[in-house]
C-alpha positions as a Python dict, from the first residue, in 0.01 Angstrom:
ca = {
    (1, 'X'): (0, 0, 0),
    (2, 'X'): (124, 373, -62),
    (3, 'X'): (202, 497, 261),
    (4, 'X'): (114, 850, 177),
    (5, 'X'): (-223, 764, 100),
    (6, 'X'): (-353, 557, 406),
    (7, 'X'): (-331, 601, 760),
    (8, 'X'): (-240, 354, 1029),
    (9, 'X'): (-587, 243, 1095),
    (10, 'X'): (-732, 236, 722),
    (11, 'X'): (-433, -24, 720),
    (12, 'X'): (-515, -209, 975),
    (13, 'X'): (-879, -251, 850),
    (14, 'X'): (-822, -324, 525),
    (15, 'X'): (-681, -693, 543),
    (16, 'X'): (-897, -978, 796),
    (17, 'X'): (-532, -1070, 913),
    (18, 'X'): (-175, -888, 1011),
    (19, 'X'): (35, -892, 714),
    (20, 'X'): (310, -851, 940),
    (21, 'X'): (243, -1224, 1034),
    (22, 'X'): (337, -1471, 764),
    (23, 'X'): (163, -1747, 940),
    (24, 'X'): (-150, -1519, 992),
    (25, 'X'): (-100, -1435, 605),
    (26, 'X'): (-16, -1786, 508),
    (27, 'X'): (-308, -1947, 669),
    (28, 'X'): (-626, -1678, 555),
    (29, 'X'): (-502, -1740, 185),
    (30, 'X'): (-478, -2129, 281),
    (31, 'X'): (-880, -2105, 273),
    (32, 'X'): (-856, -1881, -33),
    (33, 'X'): (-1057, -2014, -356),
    (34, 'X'): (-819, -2059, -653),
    (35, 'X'): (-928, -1864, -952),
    (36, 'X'): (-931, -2079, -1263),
    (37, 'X'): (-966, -1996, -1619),
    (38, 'X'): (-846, -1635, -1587),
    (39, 'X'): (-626, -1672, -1948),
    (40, 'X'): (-928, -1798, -2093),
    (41, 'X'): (-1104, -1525, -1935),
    (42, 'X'): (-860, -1290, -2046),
    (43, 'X'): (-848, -1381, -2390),
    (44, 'X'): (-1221, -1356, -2449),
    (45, 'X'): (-1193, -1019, -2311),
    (46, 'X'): (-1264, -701, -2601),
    (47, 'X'): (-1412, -711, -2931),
    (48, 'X'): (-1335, -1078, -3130),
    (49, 'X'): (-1031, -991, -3354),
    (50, 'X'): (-1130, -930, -3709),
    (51, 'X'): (-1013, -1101, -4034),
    (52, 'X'): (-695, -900, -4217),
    (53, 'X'): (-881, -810, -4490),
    (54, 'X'): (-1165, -648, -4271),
    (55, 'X'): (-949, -458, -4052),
    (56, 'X'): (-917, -78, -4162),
    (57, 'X'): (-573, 135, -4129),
    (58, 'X'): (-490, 452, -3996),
    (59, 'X'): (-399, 668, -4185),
    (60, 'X'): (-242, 1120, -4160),
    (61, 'X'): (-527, 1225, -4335),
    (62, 'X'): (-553, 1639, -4412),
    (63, 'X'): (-867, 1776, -4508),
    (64, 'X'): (-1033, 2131, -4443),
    (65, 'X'): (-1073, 2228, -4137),
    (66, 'X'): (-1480, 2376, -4224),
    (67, 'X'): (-1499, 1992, -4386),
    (68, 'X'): (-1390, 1891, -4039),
    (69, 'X'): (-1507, 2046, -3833),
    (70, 'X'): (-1907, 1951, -3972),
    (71, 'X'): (-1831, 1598, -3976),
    (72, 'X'): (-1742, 1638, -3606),
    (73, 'X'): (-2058, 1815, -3583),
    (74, 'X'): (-2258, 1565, -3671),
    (75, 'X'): (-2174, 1336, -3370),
    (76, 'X'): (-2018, 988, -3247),
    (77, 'X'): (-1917, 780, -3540),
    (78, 'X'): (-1827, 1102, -3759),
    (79, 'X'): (-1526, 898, -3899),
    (80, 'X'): (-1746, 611, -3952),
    (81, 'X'): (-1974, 825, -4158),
    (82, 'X'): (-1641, 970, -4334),
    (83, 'X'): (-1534, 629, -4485),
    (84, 'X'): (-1862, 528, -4575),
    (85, 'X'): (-1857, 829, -4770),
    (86, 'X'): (-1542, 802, -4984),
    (87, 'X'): (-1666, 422, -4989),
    (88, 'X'): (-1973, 556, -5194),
    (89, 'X'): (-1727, 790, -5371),
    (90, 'X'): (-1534, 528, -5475),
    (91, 'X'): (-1813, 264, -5582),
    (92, 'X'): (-1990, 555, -5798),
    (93, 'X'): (-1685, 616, -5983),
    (94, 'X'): (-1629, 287, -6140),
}
């Protein structure tokens, strides 16, 4: 624990036994439950990984700044709304 951020008693409160006593400490995590699974856990954590060719890149980009600053305007996903515009751009020019 930081010692500039408790005090003596928040110390002495915060653990059921003295950590000062390692058969005190040894014998509360004795009766401990073992956590199993956390890698799996941890690996299903986040959005499922997408396949390469659906993955997008990032990209320095410079456009106007009155052409940004409307997209921004417009709200949460404004970048999602860019690229499906140049998307459209792109499939009306062939």
């Amino acid at each position: 624990m930081n010692e500039n951020r408790t005090t003596e008693d928040t110390r002495n409160t915060d653990v059921p036994y003295d950590p000062g006593n390692e058969t005190d400490t040894r014998e509360y995590w004795e009766g401990a439950t073992a956590h199993k699974g956390v890698a799996e856990f941890r690996a299903r954590r986040g959005r499922p990984p997408k396949a390469a060719d659906a993955r997008k890149e990032q990209i320095a980009l410079r456009v106007d700044k009155e052409v940004l600053e409307w997209y921004r305007a417009q709200g949460p996903g404004w970048q999602t709304r860019m690229n499906a515009v140049l998307k459209a751009y792109r499939d009306a020019a062939l």
